[in-house]
VOSETOR-370329 format. One record per residue: residue in one letter; y, z, x of N, C-alpha, C, O, CB in turn. Coordinates in steps of 0.2 Angstrom, whole numbers, plus 5000, padded with zeros to 4 digits. Glycine has a CB too. Example, Ala and Ser with C-alpha at 12.3 -4.5 7.8 and 13.67 -1.06 7.14 Angstrom:
<rs>
a497250395066497850395062498450395066498350425071497850455057;s498950355064499550365068500050395064500650405067499750295070;
</rs>
This chain:
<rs>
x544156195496544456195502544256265505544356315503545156185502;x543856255512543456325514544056365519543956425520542656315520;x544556345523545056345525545456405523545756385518545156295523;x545656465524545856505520546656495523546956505517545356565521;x547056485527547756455526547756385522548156365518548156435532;x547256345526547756285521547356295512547656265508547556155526;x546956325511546756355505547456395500547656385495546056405507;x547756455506548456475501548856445501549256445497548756535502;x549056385509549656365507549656295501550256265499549856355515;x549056275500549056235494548956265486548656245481548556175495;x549256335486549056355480549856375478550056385473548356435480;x550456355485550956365482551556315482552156325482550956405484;x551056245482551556195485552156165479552456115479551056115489;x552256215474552756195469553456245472553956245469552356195461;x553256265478553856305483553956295489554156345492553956355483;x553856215491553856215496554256135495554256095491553256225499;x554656125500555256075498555156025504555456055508556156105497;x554955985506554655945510555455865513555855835509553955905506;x555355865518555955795519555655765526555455805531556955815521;x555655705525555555655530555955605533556455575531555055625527;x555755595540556355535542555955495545555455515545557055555547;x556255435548555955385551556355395559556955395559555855315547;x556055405564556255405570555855365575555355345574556355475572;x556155355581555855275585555155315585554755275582556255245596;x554855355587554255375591553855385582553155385582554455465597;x554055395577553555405572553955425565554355385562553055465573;x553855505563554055525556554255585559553855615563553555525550;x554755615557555055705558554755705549554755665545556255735560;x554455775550554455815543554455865542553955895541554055805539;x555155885540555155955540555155975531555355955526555855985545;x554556045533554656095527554956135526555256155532554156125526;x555156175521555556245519555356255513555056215510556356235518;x555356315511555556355506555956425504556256445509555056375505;x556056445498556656495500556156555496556456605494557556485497;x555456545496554956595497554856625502554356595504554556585495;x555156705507555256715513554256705515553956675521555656795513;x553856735509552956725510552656665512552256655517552556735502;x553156605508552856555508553056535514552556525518552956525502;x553356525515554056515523553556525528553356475531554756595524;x553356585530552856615535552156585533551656615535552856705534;x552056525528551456505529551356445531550756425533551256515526;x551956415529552256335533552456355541552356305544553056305530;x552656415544552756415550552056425554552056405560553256455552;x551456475551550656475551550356395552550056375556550456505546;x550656355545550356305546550456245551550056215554550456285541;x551156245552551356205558551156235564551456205569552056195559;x550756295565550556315573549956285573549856235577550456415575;x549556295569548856275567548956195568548756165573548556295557;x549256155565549256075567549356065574548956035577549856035564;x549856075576550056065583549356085587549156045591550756105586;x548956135587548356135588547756085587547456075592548256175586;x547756065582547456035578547555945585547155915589547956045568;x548155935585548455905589548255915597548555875601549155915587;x547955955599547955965607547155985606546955975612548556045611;x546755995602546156005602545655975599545055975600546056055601;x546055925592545655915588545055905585544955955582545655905589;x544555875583544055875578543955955580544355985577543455825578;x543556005584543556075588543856115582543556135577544156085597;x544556105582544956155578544856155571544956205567545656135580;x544856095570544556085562544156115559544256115553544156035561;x543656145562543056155562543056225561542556245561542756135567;x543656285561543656325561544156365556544556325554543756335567;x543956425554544556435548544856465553544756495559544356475539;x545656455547546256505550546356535547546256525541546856475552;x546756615549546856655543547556675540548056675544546556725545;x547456675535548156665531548756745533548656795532547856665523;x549156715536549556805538549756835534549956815528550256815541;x549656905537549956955530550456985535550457015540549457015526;x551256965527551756985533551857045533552457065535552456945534;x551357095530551657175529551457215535551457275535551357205522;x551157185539550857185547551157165552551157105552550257135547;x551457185556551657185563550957195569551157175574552157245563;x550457215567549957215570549257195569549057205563549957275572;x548857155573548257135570547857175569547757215573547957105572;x547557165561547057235556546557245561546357205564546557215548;x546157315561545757325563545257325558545357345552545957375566;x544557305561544157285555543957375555543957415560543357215556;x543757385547543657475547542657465546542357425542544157525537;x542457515551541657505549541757575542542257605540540957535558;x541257565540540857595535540057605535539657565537540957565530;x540057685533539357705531539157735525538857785524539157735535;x539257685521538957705513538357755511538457795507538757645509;x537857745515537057775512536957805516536757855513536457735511;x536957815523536757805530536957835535536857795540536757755531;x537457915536537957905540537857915547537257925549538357935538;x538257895549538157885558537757835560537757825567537757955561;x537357785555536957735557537057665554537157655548536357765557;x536957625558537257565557537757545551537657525546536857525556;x538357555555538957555553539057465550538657425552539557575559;x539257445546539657385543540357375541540657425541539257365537;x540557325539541357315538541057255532540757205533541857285546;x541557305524541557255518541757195520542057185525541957265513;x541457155517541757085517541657075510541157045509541557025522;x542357085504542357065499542056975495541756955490542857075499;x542356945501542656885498542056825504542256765505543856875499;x541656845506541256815508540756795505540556835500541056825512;x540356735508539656695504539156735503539256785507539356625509;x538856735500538056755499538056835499537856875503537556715507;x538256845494538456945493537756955491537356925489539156975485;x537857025492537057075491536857065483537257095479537057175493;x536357035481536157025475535857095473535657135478535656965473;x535757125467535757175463534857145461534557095458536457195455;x534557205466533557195463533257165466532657135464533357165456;x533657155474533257115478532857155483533057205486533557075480;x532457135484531557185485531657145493531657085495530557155478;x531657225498531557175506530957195509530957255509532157185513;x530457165512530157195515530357195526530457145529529457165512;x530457255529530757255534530057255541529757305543531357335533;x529957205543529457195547529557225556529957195559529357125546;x529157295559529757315564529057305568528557325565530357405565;x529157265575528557275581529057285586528757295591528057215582;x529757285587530057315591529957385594530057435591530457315589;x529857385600529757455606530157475607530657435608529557445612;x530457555609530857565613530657615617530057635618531357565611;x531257645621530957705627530857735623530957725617531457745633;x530357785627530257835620530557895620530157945618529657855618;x531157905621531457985623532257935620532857955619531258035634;x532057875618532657845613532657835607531957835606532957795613;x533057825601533157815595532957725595533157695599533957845594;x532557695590532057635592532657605587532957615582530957625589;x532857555593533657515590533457465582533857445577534057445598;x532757455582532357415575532557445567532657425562531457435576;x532757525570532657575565533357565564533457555558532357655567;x533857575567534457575567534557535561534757555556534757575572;x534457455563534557405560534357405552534657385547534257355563;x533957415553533857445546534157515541534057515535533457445547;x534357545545534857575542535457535539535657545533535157605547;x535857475545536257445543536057385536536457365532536457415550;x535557375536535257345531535457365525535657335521534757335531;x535257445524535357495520536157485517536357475512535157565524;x536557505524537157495521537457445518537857445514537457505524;x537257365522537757305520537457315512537957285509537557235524;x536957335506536957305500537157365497537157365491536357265497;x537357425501537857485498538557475499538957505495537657555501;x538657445503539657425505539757395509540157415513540157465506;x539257345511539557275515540057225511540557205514538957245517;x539757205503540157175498540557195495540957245496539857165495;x540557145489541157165484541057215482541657245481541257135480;x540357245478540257285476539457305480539157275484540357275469;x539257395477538657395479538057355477538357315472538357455478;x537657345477537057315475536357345476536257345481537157255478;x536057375473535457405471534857345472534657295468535457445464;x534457385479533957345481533357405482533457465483534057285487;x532857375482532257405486531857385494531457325494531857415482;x531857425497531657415503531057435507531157495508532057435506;x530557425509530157445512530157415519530357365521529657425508;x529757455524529857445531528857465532528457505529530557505538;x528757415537528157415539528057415547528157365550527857375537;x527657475549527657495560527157465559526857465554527657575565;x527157415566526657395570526657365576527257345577526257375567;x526257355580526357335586526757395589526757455588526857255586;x527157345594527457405598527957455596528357495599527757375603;x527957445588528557505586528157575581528457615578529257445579;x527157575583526957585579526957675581526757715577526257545577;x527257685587527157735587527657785587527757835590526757745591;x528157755584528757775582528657815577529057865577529357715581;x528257815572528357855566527757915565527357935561528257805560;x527857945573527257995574527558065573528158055573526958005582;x527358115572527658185570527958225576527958205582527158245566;x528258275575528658295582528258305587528258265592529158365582;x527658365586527058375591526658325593526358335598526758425589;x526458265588525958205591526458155598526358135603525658155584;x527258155593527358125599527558145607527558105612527758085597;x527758215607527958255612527358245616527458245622528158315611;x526658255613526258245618525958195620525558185625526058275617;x526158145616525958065619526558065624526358075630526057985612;x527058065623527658055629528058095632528558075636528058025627;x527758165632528058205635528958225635529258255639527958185639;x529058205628529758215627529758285621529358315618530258135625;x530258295620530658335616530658325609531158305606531258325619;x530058345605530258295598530358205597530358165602531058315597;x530358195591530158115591530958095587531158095582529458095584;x531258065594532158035591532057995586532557985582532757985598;x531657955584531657925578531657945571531757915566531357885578;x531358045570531158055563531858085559531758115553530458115563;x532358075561532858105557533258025555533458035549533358155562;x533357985557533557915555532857915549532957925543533357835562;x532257905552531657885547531857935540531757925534530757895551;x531957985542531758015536532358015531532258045526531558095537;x532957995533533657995529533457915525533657905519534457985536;x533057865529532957805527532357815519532357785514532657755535;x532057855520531457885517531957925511531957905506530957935522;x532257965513532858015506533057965502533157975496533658065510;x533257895505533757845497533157765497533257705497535057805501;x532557815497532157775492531757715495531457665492532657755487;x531757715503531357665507530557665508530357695513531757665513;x530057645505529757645508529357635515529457575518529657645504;x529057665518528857675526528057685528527657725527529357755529;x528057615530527157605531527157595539527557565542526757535526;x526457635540526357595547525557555547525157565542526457655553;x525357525552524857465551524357525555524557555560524957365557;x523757545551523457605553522757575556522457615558523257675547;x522457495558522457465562522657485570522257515574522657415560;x523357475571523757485576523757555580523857575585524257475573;x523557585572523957665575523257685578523257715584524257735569;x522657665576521957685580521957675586521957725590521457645579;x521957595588522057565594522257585598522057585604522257515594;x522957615597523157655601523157735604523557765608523557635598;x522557745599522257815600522657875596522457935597522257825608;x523057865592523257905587523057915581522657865580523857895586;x523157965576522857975570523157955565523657935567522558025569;x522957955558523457955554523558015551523858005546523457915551;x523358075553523458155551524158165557524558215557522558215554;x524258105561524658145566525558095562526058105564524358115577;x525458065559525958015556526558055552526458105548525557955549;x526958045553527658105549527358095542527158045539528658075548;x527358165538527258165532527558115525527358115519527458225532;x528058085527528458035526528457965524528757925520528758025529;x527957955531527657905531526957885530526457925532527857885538;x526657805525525857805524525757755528526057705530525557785516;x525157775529524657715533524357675530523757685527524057735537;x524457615530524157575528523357545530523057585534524457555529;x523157505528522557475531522657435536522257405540522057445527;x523257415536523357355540524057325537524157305531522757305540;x524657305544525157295546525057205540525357185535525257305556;x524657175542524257115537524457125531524857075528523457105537;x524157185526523857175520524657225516524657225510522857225520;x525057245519525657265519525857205516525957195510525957295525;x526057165521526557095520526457055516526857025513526557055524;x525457045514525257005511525557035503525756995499524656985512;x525357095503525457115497526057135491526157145485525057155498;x526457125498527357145495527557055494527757035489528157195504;x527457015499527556965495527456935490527856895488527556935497;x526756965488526556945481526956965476527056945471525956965479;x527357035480527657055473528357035473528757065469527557125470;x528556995477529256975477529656995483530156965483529457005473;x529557025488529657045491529956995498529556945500529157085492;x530756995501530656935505530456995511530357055511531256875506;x530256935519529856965523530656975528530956925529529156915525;x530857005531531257005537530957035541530857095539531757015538;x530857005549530357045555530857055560531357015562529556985559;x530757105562531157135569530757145573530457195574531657195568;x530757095577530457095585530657095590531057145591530357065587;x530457075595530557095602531257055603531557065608529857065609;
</rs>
Protein backbone atom coordinates (compact mmCIF):
# COMPACT_ATOMS: atom_id res chain seq x y z
CA UNK A 1 0.00 0.00 0.00
CA UNK A 2 1.77 3.34 -1.42
CA UNK A 3 -0.50 5.48 0.61
CA UNK A 4 1.32 6.71 3.48
CA UNK A 5 -1.99 7.27 6.03
CA UNK A 6 -4.02 4.63 5.02
CA UNK A 7 -0.47 2.58 5.05
CA UNK A 8 -0.06 3.64 9.11
CA UNK A 9 -3.47 3.58 9.79
CA UNK A 10 -3.59 -0.27 8.84
CA UNK A 11 -0.41 -1.10 10.70
CA UNK A 12 -2.57 -0.32 13.76
CA UNK A 13 -5.91 -1.70 13.34
CA UNK A 14 -5.70 -4.11 16.44
CA UNK A 15 -6.55 -0.46 18.27
CA UNK A 16 -9.07 0.57 16.67
CA UNK A 17 -12.61 -0.54 17.71
CA UNK A 18 -15.11 -0.08 14.91
CA UNK A 19 -19.36 -0.11 15.25
CA UNK A 20 -21.87 0.01 12.70
CA UNK A 21 -25.61 0.72 12.34
CA UNK A 22 -28.09 0.45 9.74
CA UNK A 23 -29.96 3.73 9.15
CA UNK A 24 -32.75 4.67 6.26
CA UNK A 25 -30.16 6.47 4.08
CA UNK A 26 -27.27 3.59 4.46
CA UNK A 27 -24.72 2.50 7.33
CA UNK A 28 -23.20 5.04 10.20
CA UNK A 29 -19.71 3.72 11.16
CA UNK A 30 -18.06 5.06 13.65
CA UNK A 31 -14.40 4.39 14.76
CA UNK A 32 -12.53 4.93 18.17
CA UNK A 33 -9.57 4.16 19.94
CA UNK A 34 -8.23 5.02 23.24
CA UNK A 35 -4.70 5.37 21.49
CA UNK A 36 -4.79 9.31 21.63
CA UNK A 37 -1.93 8.68 18.09
CA UNK A 38 -4.08 6.34 16.76
CA UNK A 39 -7.30 8.50 17.45
CA UNK A 40 -5.73 11.47 15.34
CA UNK A 41 -5.46 9.01 12.46
CA UNK A 42 -8.98 7.92 12.27
CA UNK A 43 -9.96 11.59 12.36
CA UNK A 44 -7.11 12.14 9.31
CA UNK A 45 -8.63 9.20 7.81
CA UNK A 46 -12.23 10.31 7.88
CA UNK A 47 -11.12 13.83 6.40
CA UNK A 48 -9.39 12.04 3.50
CA UNK A 49 -12.81 9.89 2.68
CA UNK A 50 -15.20 12.51 2.68
CA UNK A 51 -12.82 13.88 0.10
CA UNK A 52 -12.49 10.88 -1.50
CA UNK A 53 -16.38 11.28 -1.53
CA UNK A 54 -16.62 14.93 -3.19
CA UNK A 55 -13.64 14.34 -5.70
CA UNK A 56 -13.20 10.96 -6.27
CA UNK A 57 -11.15 8.59 -8.42
CA UNK A 58 -8.65 12.46 -8.52
CA UNK A 59 -8.16 11.98 -4.80
CA UNK A 60 -7.23 8.44 -5.00
CA UNK A 61 -4.60 9.12 -6.82
CA UNK A 62 -2.67 11.00 -4.45
CA UNK A 63 -0.87 10.13 -1.22
CA UNK A 64 -1.88 11.65 2.08
CA UNK A 65 0.41 12.35 4.77
CA UNK A 66 0.28 10.72 7.89
CA UNK A 67 0.16 13.59 11.05
CA UNK A 68 2.53 14.16 13.40
CA UNK A 69 0.79 15.26 16.37
CA UNK A 70 4.00 16.73 17.95
CA UNK A 71 3.46 19.58 15.42
CA UNK A 72 1.13 22.33 15.64
CA UNK A 73 2.65 23.74 12.54
CA UNK A 74 3.38 22.46 8.99
CA UNK A 75 7.26 21.15 8.68
CA UNK A 76 9.27 23.11 6.82
CA UNK A 77 11.22 21.07 4.30
CA UNK A 78 15.18 21.85 5.49
CA UNK A 79 17.41 22.27 2.17
CA UNK A 80 20.93 20.91 2.51
CA UNK A 81 24.28 21.23 1.12
CA UNK A 82 26.42 18.27 1.75
CA UNK A 83 29.44 18.63 -0.93
CA UNK A 84 28.67 21.85 -2.44
CA UNK A 85 27.96 24.84 -0.36
CA UNK A 86 25.76 27.56 -1.32
CA UNK A 87 24.87 25.52 -4.58
CA UNK A 88 22.11 23.51 -5.30
CA UNK A 89 20.58 22.96 -2.23
CA UNK A 90 18.36 19.49 -1.78
CA UNK A 91 16.05 18.22 0.90
CA UNK A 92 16.75 14.35 2.28
CA UNK A 93 14.23 12.19 1.45
CA UNK A 94 14.98 9.09 3.50
CA UNK A 95 12.15 6.89 2.68
CA UNK A 96 11.66 7.49 -1.01
CA UNK A 97 11.89 5.32 -4.28
CA UNK A 98 14.97 4.90 -6.25
CA UNK A 99 17.81 6.18 -3.56
CA UNK A 100 21.39 7.10 -4.93
CA UNK A 101 23.12 3.80 -5.52
CA UNK A 102 26.87 3.58 -4.28
CA UNK A 103 29.31 3.43 -7.76
CA UNK A 104 27.20 4.88 -10.07
CA UNK A 105 29.16 6.63 -12.89
CA UNK A 106 27.15 9.91 -14.51
CA UNK A 107 28.19 11.43 -17.36
CA UNK A 108 26.58 15.27 -17.14
CA UNK A 109 25.86 16.51 -20.72
CA UNK A 110 25.78 20.70 -20.57
CA UNK A 111 24.89 22.78 -24.02
CA UNK A 112 23.00 25.10 -21.95
CA UNK A 113 23.89 29.05 -22.46
CA UNK A 114 23.62 31.70 -20.30
CA UNK A 115 24.25 35.66 -19.96
CA UNK A 116 27.62 35.88 -19.63
CA UNK A 117 28.26 38.19 -16.70
CA UNK A 118 25.91 35.18 -14.92
CA UNK A 119 26.53 32.00 -13.10
CA UNK A 120 25.42 29.25 -16.25
CA UNK A 121 22.22 27.81 -14.19
CA UNK A 122 23.45 24.08 -16.14
CA UNK A 123 26.39 24.30 -13.67
CA UNK A 124 24.40 24.83 -10.74
CA UNK A 125 22.37 21.69 -11.46
CA UNK A 126 24.95 19.94 -11.29
CA UNK A 127 26.04 20.90 -8.29
CA UNK A 128 22.67 19.79 -7.05
CA UNK A 129 23.38 16.40 -8.57
CA UNK A 130 26.55 16.43 -6.50
CA UNK A 131 24.49 16.86 -3.62
CA UNK A 132 21.45 14.60 -3.93
CA UNK A 133 23.94 11.22 -3.78
CA UNK A 134 25.85 13.11 -0.84
CA UNK A 135 22.38 13.79 1.23
CA UNK A 136 19.53 13.76 -0.71
CA UNK A 137 19.03 9.94 0.67
CA UNK A 138 19.04 7.75 3.31
CA UNK A 139 22.46 7.68 3.32
CA UNK A 140 25.46 9.16 1.15
CA UNK A 141 26.25 7.27 -1.76
CA UNK A 142 29.64 7.53 -3.63
CA UNK A 143 29.50 8.06 -7.33
CA UNK A 144 31.58 9.49 -9.99
CA UNK A 145 30.79 12.25 -12.21
CA UNK A 146 31.96 13.65 -15.19
CA UNK A 147 30.50 16.82 -17.17
CA UNK A 148 31.15 17.59 -20.72
CA UNK A 149 30.85 21.69 -22.37
CA UNK A 150 29.67 22.15 -25.63
CA UNK A 151 27.43 23.96 -27.74
CA UNK A 152 26.29 26.89 -26.15
CA UNK A 153 27.66 26.16 -22.72
CA UNK A 154 31.26 25.67 -24.32
CA UNK A 155 32.48 28.87 -23.38
CA UNK A 156 31.64 28.75 -19.95
CA UNK A 157 34.85 26.95 -18.95
CA UNK A 158 37.24 29.82 -20.25
CA UNK A 159 39.90 31.33 -17.71
CA UNK A 160 39.25 34.68 -16.04
CA UNK A 161 41.35 36.83 -18.75
CA UNK A 162 40.03 34.85 -21.98
CA UNK A 163 36.66 35.30 -20.88
CA UNK A 164 36.68 39.02 -19.79
CA UNK A 165 37.77 39.54 -23.08
CA UNK A 166 35.52 37.65 -25.06
CA UNK A 167 32.60 39.44 -23.06
CA UNK A 168 33.75 42.10 -21.54
CA UNK A 169 32.93 41.38 -18.01
CA UNK A 170 34.61 41.06 -14.84
CA UNK A 171 36.09 37.56 -14.57
CA UNK A 172 34.30 34.24 -15.50
CA UNK A 173 31.14 33.78 -12.77
CA UNK A 174 31.23 30.23 -13.49
CA UNK A 175 35.04 29.21 -12.42
CA UNK A 176 34.40 29.14 -8.65
CA UNK A 177 31.28 26.59 -8.87
CA UNK A 178 33.54 24.72 -11.71
CA UNK A 179 36.32 24.45 -9.61
CA UNK A 180 34.54 23.44 -6.19
CA UNK A 181 32.88 20.74 -8.68
CA UNK A 182 36.47 19.78 -9.83
CA UNK A 183 37.92 19.83 -5.80
CA UNK A 184 35.32 16.54 -4.86
CA UNK A 185 36.45 14.68 -7.75
CA UNK A 186 34.37 15.61 -10.98
CA UNK A 187 35.77 15.31 -13.99
CA UNK A 188 35.37 18.51 -16.49
CA UNK A 189 35.69 18.24 -20.36
CA UNK A 190 35.00 20.56 -22.91
CA UNK A 191 34.22 19.51 -26.89
CA UNK A 192 37.59 21.33 -28.28
CA UNK A 193 35.72 20.96 -31.78
CA UNK A 194 33.45 23.63 -30.21
CA UNK A 195 35.81 25.61 -28.61
CA UNK A 196 37.71 26.21 -32.07
CA UNK A 197 34.66 27.14 -33.90
CA UNK A 198 34.07 29.48 -31.74
CA UNK A 199 37.43 31.13 -32.02
CA UNK A 200 38.96 30.24 -28.56
CA UNK A 201 41.86 28.12 -27.66
CA UNK A 202 42.52 25.48 -25.57
CA UNK A 203 45.64 27.25 -23.80
CA UNK A 204 42.72 29.71 -22.86
CA UNK A 205 40.49 26.73 -20.95
CA UNK A 206 40.75 26.89 -16.96
CA UNK A 207 43.54 24.87 -15.88
CA UNK A 208 40.91 22.45 -14.42
CA UNK A 209 39.32 21.77 -17.19
CA UNK A 210 40.59 19.14 -20.54
CA UNK A 211 39.65 19.41 -24.00
CA UNK A 212 38.72 17.02 -25.51
CA UNK A 213 38.66 16.07 -29.27
CA UNK A 214 35.21 16.24 -29.32
CA UNK A 215 31.96 16.75 -27.16
CA UNK A 216 31.06 13.13 -29.54
CA UNK A 217 34.03 10.97 -28.59
CA UNK A 218 33.54 12.11 -24.73
CA UNK A 219 30.07 10.39 -24.60
CA UNK A 220 30.88 7.71 -26.72
CA UNK A 221 33.58 6.77 -24.72
CA UNK A 222 32.06 7.14 -21.03
CA UNK A 223 29.31 5.10 -22.04
CA UNK A 224 31.39 2.36 -22.94
CA UNK A 225 32.55 2.47 -19.66
CA UNK A 226 29.46 2.60 -17.90
CA UNK A 227 28.70 5.77 -17.64
CA UNK A 228 24.84 6.88 -17.82
CA UNK A 229 24.31 9.86 -20.13
CA UNK A 230 22.25 12.95 -18.55
CA UNK A 231 22.06 16.10 -21.12
CA UNK A 232 21.14 19.57 -19.91
CA UNK A 233 19.92 21.65 -22.54
CA UNK A 234 18.23 24.47 -23.69
Amino acid sequence: MRDPLFAEIFKHTDKIKMQHEDTDKGVRVTETSEDPYVATLIQAHAKVVSVFVERGFAEAMKNHPVPDVKRSTPAVAKLTNPVIPKHGSVVQLPNAAHQPRQGTKVLIDVTRGSEPAELNAAIEKVAKYLNIYAGGGASPAKGQFAVVFHGDATLAVLNDDAYSTKFNTKGNPNLDLLHQLHEQGVELFVCGQTLISKDAKPEEVAVFVDTAVSALTVVVNLQADGYAHVPIGK
